[in-house]
Phi, psi and omega in degrees: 000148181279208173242144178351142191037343160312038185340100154276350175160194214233115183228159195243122200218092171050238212263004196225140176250084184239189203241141189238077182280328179101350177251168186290200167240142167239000193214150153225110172288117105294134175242154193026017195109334163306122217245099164290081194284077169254214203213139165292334210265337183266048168246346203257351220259315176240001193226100170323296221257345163285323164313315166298329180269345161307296162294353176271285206319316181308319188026077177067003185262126171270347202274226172274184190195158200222107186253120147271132157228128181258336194249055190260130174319114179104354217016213156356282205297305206298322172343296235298309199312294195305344202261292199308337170258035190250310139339336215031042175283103162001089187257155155272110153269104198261176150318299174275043161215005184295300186334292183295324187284345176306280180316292205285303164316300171284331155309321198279356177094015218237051158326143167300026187217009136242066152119120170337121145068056198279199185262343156296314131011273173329305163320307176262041153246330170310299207286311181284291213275356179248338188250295187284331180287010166231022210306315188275010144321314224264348204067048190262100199267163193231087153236102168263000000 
Protein backbone atom coordinates (compact mmCIF):
# COMPACT_ATOMS: atom_id res chain seq x y z
CA UNK A 1 0.00 0.00 0.00
CA UNK A 2 1.17 3.31 -0.61
CA UNK A 3 1.67 5.99 2.01
CA UNK A 4 -0.86 7.90 2.75
CA UNK A 5 -1.73 10.41 -0.32
CA UNK A 6 0.93 9.31 -2.10
CA UNK A 7 -0.24 8.05 -5.60
CA UNK A 8 1.86 4.96 -6.94
CA UNK A 9 -0.09 4.49 -9.78
CA UNK A 10 -3.43 3.90 -11.52
CA UNK A 11 -5.59 0.18 -12.05
CA UNK A 12 -8.63 0.16 -13.87
CA UNK A 13 -11.79 -2.50 -12.52
CA UNK A 14 -14.42 -2.82 -15.64
CA UNK A 15 -15.79 1.13 -16.00
CA UNK A 16 -13.68 2.17 -12.81
CA UNK A 17 -10.47 3.82 -12.17
CA UNK A 18 -8.94 4.53 -8.76
CA UNK A 19 -5.64 5.56 -7.55
CA UNK A 20 -4.11 3.56 -5.31
CA UNK A 21 -3.18 6.53 -2.74
CA UNK A 22 -4.05 4.54 0.23
CA UNK A 23 -6.83 7.28 1.26
CA UNK A 24 -10.67 6.64 0.15
CA UNK A 25 -11.91 8.87 -2.80
CA UNK A 26 -13.50 12.19 -2.37
CA UNK A 27 -14.16 12.88 -5.81
CA UNK A 28 -15.45 11.01 -9.04
CA UNK A 29 -15.17 11.77 -12.56
CA UNK A 30 -17.05 10.80 -14.99
CA UNK A 31 -16.51 10.37 -18.56
CA UNK A 32 -18.11 8.46 -20.85
CA UNK A 33 -19.60 6.23 -18.74
CA UNK A 34 -16.01 5.70 -17.29
CA UNK A 35 -16.02 6.14 -13.33
CA UNK A 36 -12.52 8.12 -11.85
CA UNK A 37 -12.41 7.43 -8.08
CA UNK A 38 -9.65 10.41 -6.92
CA UNK A 39 -8.74 12.50 -4.16
CA UNK A 40 -9.79 16.74 -4.62
CA UNK A 41 -7.26 18.49 -3.52
CA UNK A 42 -4.25 17.06 -6.24
CA UNK A 43 -6.67 17.67 -9.07
CA UNK A 44 -8.02 21.46 -7.87
CA UNK A 45 -4.45 21.68 -6.86
CA UNK A 46 -3.81 22.02 -11.08
CA UNK A 47 -6.76 22.21 -12.79
CA UNK A 48 -8.98 25.43 -13.03
CA UNK A 49 -11.63 24.12 -14.19
CA UNK A 50 -12.17 20.82 -11.63
CA UNK A 51 -11.81 23.57 -9.08
CA UNK A 52 -14.59 25.65 -10.33
CA UNK A 53 -16.94 22.13 -10.91
CA UNK A 54 -15.80 21.15 -7.21
CA UNK A 55 -16.89 24.11 -6.07
CA UNK A 56 -20.16 24.40 -8.14
CA UNK A 57 -20.99 20.80 -7.13
CA UNK A 58 -20.25 20.91 -3.51
CA UNK A 59 -22.52 23.53 -2.46
CA UNK A 60 -21.33 23.76 1.22
CA UNK A 61 -21.44 19.50 1.56
CA UNK A 62 -17.66 18.69 2.33
CA UNK A 63 -18.23 15.56 1.81
CA UNK A 64 -17.41 13.50 -1.67
CA UNK A 65 -18.57 15.21 -5.04
CA UNK A 66 -19.76 14.05 -8.53
CA UNK A 67 -18.16 15.50 -12.09
CA UNK A 68 -19.35 14.73 -15.37
CA UNK A 69 -17.05 16.18 -18.27
CA UNK A 70 -18.57 14.85 -21.21
CA UNK A 71 -16.97 16.37 -24.32
CA UNK A 72 -13.37 16.37 -22.74
CA UNK A 73 -10.30 16.31 -25.29
CA UNK A 74 -9.04 13.02 -25.25
CA UNK A 75 -11.66 11.17 -23.38
CA UNK A 76 -10.53 8.56 -21.19
CA UNK A 77 -6.96 8.14 -22.19
CA UNK A 78 -6.39 11.74 -22.36
CA UNK A 79 -8.27 12.33 -18.35
CA UNK A 80 -5.72 9.22 -17.57
CA UNK A 81 -2.42 11.51 -18.91
CA UNK A 82 -3.99 14.51 -16.76
CA UNK A 83 -5.03 12.48 -13.53
CA UNK A 84 -1.75 10.89 -13.65
CA UNK A 85 0.08 14.19 -13.68
CA UNK A 86 -1.68 15.69 -11.21
CA UNK A 87 -0.89 13.08 -9.09
CA UNK A 88 3.03 13.40 -9.74
CA UNK A 89 2.89 10.17 -11.59
CA UNK A 90 5.42 10.26 -14.38
CA UNK A 91 3.45 10.82 -17.70
CA UNK A 92 5.31 10.85 -21.86
CA UNK A 93 4.66 13.08 -23.66
CA UNK A 94 5.53 12.12 -27.13
CA UNK A 95 4.69 13.47 -30.82
CA UNK A 96 1.76 11.39 -31.00
CA UNK A 97 0.01 12.40 -28.18
CA UNK A 98 1.23 16.14 -27.64
CA UNK A 99 -1.52 17.37 -29.53
CA UNK A 100 -4.43 15.83 -27.34
CA UNK A 101 -2.21 16.35 -24.08
CA UNK A 102 -1.99 20.54 -25.36
CA UNK A 103 -5.90 20.50 -26.07
CA UNK A 104 -6.70 18.84 -22.80
CA UNK A 105 -4.29 20.91 -20.38
CA UNK A 106 -6.24 23.75 -21.86
CA UNK A 107 -9.45 22.41 -21.38
CA UNK A 108 -9.05 21.45 -17.74
CA UNK A 109 -7.42 24.94 -17.16
CA UNK A 110 -3.94 23.75 -16.24
CA UNK A 111 -2.03 26.40 -16.35
CA UNK A 112 1.16 28.06 -14.62
CA UNK A 113 -1.28 29.76 -12.17
CA UNK A 114 -2.30 26.34 -10.54
CA UNK A 115 0.97 25.12 -9.95
CA UNK A 116 4.76 25.72 -11.42
CA UNK A 117 5.43 23.99 -14.55
CA UNK A 118 2.18 22.98 -14.87
CA UNK A 119 1.11 20.54 -17.76
CA UNK A 120 0.31 23.20 -20.26
CA UNK A 121 3.47 24.37 -20.10
CA UNK A 122 4.94 21.32 -20.50
CA UNK A 123 2.98 20.77 -23.42
CA UNK A 124 3.77 23.58 -25.11
CA UNK A 125 7.62 23.41 -24.59
CA UNK A 126 7.39 19.65 -25.68
CA UNK A 127 5.66 20.76 -28.70
CA UNK A 128 8.13 23.86 -29.55
CA UNK A 129 11.31 22.01 -28.76
CA UNK A 130 10.78 18.45 -29.84
CA UNK A 131 7.76 18.66 -32.89
CA UNK A 132 8.51 21.64 -34.41
CA UNK A 133 12.24 21.84 -34.40
CA UNK A 134 12.16 18.45 -36.02
CA UNK A 135 9.28 18.82 -38.27
CA UNK A 136 10.18 17.71 -41.50
CA UNK A 137 11.36 14.19 -39.14
CA UNK A 138 8.19 13.73 -38.47
CA UNK A 139 7.60 14.15 -42.12
CA UNK A 140 5.68 17.24 -42.09
CA UNK A 141 6.16 19.69 -45.29
CA UNK A 142 5.91 23.36 -44.34
CA UNK A 143 4.73 24.26 -48.07
CA UNK A 144 1.31 25.66 -48.30
Amino acid sequence: MAPAGKALGFYNEANDWFCNAGLPSDLTIVIGGVNFHLHKFPLLSRSGKIEKLIKETQNNDKGACLITLDEIPGGTNGFLVAVKFCYGVPVELTPRNIIMVYFLADYLEMTDVYGDDNLFSKAENYFHKNVLKNWKEYGCSSKL
